[in-house]
N, C-alpha and C positions, 0 to 999 in steps of 0.2 A: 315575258311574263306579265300577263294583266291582274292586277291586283282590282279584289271584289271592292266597287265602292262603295257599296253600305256598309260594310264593316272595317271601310279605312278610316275612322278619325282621325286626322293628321293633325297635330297642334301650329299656330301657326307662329312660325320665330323670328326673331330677329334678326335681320342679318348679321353675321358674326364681328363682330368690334374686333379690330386689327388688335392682338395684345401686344402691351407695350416691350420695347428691347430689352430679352433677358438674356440672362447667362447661367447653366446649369452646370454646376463642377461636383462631376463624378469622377472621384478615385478609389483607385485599387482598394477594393477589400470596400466596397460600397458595397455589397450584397453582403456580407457575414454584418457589419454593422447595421441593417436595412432587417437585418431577422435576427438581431439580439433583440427588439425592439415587440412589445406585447399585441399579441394576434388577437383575433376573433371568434374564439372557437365556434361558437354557434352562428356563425355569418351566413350559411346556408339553409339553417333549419327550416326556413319558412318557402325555400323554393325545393321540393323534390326535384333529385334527378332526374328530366325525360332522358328518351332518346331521342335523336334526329333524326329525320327522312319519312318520315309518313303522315302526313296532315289527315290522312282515311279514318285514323285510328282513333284521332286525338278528340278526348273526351271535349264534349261543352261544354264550356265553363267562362265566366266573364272574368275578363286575361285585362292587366296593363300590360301593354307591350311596346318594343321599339327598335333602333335603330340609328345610329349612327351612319355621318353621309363622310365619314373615309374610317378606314381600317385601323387607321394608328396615327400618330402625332407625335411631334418632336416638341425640346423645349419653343414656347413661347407660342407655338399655335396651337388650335382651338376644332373641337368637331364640334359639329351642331347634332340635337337629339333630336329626333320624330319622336312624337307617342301617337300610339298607335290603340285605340279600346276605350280611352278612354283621354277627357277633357285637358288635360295636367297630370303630373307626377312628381313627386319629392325622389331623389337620390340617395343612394348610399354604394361611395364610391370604396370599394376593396381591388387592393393588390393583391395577387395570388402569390405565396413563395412557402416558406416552412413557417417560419415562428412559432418556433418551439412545439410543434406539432398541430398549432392551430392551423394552418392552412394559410390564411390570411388574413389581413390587416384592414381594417378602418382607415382610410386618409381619411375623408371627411362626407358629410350630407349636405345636400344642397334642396331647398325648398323650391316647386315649381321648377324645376329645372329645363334652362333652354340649352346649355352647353357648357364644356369641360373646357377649359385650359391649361395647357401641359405647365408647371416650372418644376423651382426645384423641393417644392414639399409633395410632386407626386414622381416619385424615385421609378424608372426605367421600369417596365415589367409589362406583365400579361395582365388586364385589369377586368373586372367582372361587377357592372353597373347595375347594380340594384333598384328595378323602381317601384314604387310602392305608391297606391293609389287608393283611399277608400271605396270597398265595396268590391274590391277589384281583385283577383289572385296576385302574388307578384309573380314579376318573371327577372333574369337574363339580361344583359347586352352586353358583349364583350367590347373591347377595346384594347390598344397595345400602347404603349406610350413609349418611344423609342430612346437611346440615348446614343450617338453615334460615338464613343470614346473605342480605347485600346480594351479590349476584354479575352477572357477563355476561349468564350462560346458566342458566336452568335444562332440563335434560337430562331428557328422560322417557324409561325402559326399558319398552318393550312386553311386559312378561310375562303381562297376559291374553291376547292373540294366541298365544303362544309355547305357551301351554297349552291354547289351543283347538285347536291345528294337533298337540301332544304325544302321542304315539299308546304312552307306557307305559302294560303293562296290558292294551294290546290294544285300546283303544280311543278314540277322538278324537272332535271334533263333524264329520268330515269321513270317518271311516273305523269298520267294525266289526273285530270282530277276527281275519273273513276276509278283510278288507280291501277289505269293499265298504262301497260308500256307503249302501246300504240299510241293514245293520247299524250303523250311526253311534250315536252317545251323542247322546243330549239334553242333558245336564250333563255337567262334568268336574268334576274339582277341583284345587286348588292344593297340595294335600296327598300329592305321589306327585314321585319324579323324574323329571327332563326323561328322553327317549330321546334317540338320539347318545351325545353325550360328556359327558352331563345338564348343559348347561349352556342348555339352548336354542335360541333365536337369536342369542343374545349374541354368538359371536366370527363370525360371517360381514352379521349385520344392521346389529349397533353399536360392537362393538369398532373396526372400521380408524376409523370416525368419532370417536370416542371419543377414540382415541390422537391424531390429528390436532389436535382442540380442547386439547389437553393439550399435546403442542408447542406449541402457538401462546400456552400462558400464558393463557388464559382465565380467570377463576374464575368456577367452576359450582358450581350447585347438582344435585347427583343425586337424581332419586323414582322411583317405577316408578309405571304408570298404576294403580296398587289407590289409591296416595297419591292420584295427582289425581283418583280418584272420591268422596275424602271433603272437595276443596274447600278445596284447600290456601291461604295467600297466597303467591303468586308475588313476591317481589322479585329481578324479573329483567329486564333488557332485553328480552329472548328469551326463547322457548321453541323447545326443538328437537327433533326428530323423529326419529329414523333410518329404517330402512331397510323395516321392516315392522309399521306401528300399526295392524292392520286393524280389532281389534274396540273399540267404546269403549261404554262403559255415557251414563245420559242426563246421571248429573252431569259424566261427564270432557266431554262436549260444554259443558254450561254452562259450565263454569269456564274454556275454550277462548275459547267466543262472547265472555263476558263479559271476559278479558283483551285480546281483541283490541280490546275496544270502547273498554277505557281506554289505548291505544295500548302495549299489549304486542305484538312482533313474533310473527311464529311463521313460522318454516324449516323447511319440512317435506324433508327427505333421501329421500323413498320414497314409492312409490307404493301404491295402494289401501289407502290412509290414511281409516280413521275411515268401513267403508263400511259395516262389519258394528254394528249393534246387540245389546249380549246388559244380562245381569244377573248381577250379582254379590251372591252372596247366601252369607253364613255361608263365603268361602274356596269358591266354589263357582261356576263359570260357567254361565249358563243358557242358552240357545237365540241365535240365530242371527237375526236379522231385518236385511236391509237398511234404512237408513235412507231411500231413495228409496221406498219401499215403505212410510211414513208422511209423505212428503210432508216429510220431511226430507234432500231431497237433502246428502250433503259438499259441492257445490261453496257452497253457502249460503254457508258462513264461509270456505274454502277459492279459492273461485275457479275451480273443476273437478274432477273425480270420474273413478272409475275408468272403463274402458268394456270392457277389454280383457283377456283373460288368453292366453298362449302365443305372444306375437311376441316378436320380434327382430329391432329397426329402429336404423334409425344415430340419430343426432341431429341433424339440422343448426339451424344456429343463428340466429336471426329481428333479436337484439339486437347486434348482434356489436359496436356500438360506445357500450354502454350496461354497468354492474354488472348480474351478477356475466361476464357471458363474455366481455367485453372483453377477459381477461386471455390468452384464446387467440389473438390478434391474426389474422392471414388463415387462422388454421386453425378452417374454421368449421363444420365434422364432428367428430362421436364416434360411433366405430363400433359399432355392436350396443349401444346402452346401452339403449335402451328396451325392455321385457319386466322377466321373463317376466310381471309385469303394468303395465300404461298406464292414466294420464289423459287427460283431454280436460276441453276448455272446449264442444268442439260439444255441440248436443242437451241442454244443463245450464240450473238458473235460476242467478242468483249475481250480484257483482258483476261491470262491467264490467274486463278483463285484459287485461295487456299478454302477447302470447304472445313470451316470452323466445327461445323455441327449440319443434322441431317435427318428425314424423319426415312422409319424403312417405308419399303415400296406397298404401293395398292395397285391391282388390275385397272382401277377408275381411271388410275393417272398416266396412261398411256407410256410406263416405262419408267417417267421420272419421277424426283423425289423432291420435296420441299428442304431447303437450304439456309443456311447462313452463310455467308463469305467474306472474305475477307481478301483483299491487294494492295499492294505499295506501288504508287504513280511513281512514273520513273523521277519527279518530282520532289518525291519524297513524300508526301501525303500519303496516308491510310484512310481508305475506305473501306470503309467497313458495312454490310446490310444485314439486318437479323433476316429478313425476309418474311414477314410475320406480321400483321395487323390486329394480332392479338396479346404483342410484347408490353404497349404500354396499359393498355386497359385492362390485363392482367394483373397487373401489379398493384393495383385498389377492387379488382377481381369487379370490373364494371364492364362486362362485354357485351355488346349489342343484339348478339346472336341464342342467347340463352347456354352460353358456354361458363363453365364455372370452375370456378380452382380456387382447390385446400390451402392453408395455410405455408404448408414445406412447399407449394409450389411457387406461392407468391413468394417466400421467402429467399426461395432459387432465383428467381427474375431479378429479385430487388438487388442480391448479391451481385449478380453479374452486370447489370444496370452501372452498379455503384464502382465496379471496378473499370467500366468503358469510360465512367463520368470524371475519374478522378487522372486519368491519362488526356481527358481533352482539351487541355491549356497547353500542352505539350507540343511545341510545332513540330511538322513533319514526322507524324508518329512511323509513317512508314518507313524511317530512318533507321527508328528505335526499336520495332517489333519487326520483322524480315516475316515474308508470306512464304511457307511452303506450298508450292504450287502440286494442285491436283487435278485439277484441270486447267491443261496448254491454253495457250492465247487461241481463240476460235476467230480467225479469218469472215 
């Protein structure tokens, strides 16, 4: 990815001051005490939501913009900001979670800012960096600030997907900078801000889910998937997924297969999850290869794989008096959730799955039908997949596609959301919930 240089302002920084030896003590029930604490309500007003992935579209407008040179940070170390549009930029650094329905919190502002420093007055979480520049729009920067302790949940943030789909620049692994797909990047990099509102996928993929596990008092552990491709240890009940994990390198699969094996759960919130293969090399995404396409289908550890891109199917439900959709009781439809991309167990190898729920059949889909599923690792782990990329960004009804939903539907999603989220601390849920198999182990 060549980045235009007339309109790269880059600010130039200092090199990052080693910060000095700290120590961060996080304990249990640090999230419910971390959202007793007064939110922000109006902390977004001044950035609309974009979307991601089409730089074609995007109006002109003179933009602060930026970037951070790594993905997330643990206590005591430090990312460095680029600005980008313009000269400088003041901060205003927010943690995303509930608080009391504001969303998020103020930790604090930083004048001129050249870089973040993790301790312990900025508490674990998904962070969303405000910069603000006279004359200038603001925008966007995401950030994770990690806390390696004992938790529920560890949470993974898709931001290689979010940057392979990132079409700043001009260009993406999906689009050139006529915005066809012949001109497409071979590689991008992590080193350029998101387009949109630069913040990603974050507020329409992970955020509504995010804020949900944070009312519910969880304690998580937050990484983005650059973390789980260096093989992180997991002490977590769960892992969880949001709304869009499409591309994954070959260690974030190992380290996936291998937790499930020692019965760590994994909740996958989204669909066409884990379908793309790339390489991550030097801050740098390389190429695109489907994983069925090595004879490493997703349904492997998953249980079902993508099949489908561009429907818009209800959901009817298969489990209706089994965790998690029990908790809809005779309402056993959700309308339009399935799209704009689908799972399936048909046509897959994998273990044998209990099919939760299921949309009816269309001539388009060559037979099959989009799915949710659900198997216990002989492990003892649950896995579980909605199979659905439109589960979490339904649920603040923010979907990319021009797909829209009423209030009883969002209210369907959130319900069943909140009963998957309050079993996630739960080790080896497939101990405690037993799969009826509906479809055998496929060889």
């Amino acid at each position: 990815m060549r980045l235009p240089l007339v309109s790269l302002l880059v600010l130039g920084l200092m090199a990052p001051v080693s910060a000095p030896a700290q120590e961060c003590n996080w304990q249990t029930g640090w999230v419910k005490a971390e959202n007793s604490k007064v939110g922000n309500k109006n902390w977004d007003s001044d950035v609309v939501m974009r979307f991601s992935a089409d730089f074609t579209r995007r109006k002109d407008a003179k933009r602060v913009e930026g970037y951070f040179d790594q993905t997330s940070i643990g206590c005591g170390q430090s990312a460095s900001l680029k600005i980008v549009g313009a000269k400088s930029a003041d901060i205003s650094l927010y943690r995303i979670g509930y608080y009391k329905g504001a969303g998020a919190r103020l930790i604090k502002t930083i004048k001129n800012a050249k870089q973040i420093t993790a301790t312990q007055l900025t508490p674990p979480g998904q962070y969303l960096v405000k910069l603000k520049s006279l004359g200038y729009r603001s925008t966007f920067v995401p950030l994770v600030i990690t806390g390696q302790v004992p938790s529920n949940v560890t949470f993974v943030s898709s931001v290689l997907t979010w940057q392979a789909y990132n079409h700043w620049g001009g260009e993406s692994l999906y689009k050139g900078a006529d915005g066809l797909r012949e001109t497409r990047a071979i590689s991008v990099s992590l080193d350029r801000p998101y387009d949109g509102d630069g913040s990603g996928q974050f507020r329409y993929m992970e955020q509504p889910l995010v804020q949900l596990m944070e009312q519910l008092n969880l304690d998580i552990n937050y990484i983005t998937d650059v973390d789980l491709d260096t093989a992180p240890d997991i002490n977590s009940a769960s892992i969880v997924l949001g709304g869009h994990s499409e591309y994954w390198t070959q260690a974030m699969r190992d380290v996936i297969e291998k937790e499930i094996s020692e019965g760590t759960n994994l909740l996958v919130f989204g669909g066409n999850t884990a379908y793309a293969k790339t390489y991550l090399i030097d801050r740098t995404i390389n190429e695109r290869i489907p994983y069925r396409d090595i004879n490493q289908p997703e349904s492997i550890f998953m249980g079902s794989q993508f099949f489908a891109f561009g429907i818009h199917k209800d959901l009817e439900v298969q489990a209706g008096n089994s965790w998690p959709f029990k908790v809809l009781g005779k309402e056993g439809k959700i309308k339009g959730i399935y799209g704009y991309e689908a799972d399936t167990a048909m046509g897959t190898i994998g273990p044998g799955v209990e099919v939760l729920a299921r949309s009816t059949i269309s001539p388009t889909e060559k037979g099959f039908v989009a799915m949710s599923t659900y198997y216990a690792a002989p492990s003892g782990a649950g896995v579980l997949n909605l199979g659905t990329n439109a589960w979490v960004c339904a649920m603040a009804n923010r979907c990319p596609w021009g797909h829209s939903f009423d209030a009883k539907t969002m209210q369907q999603i959130r319900k069943v959301t909140t009963a998957i989220i309050e079993q996630a601390g739960r080790e080896k849920i497939g101990n405690w919930r037993m799969a009826f198999i509906d479809i055998p182990t496929r060889p």
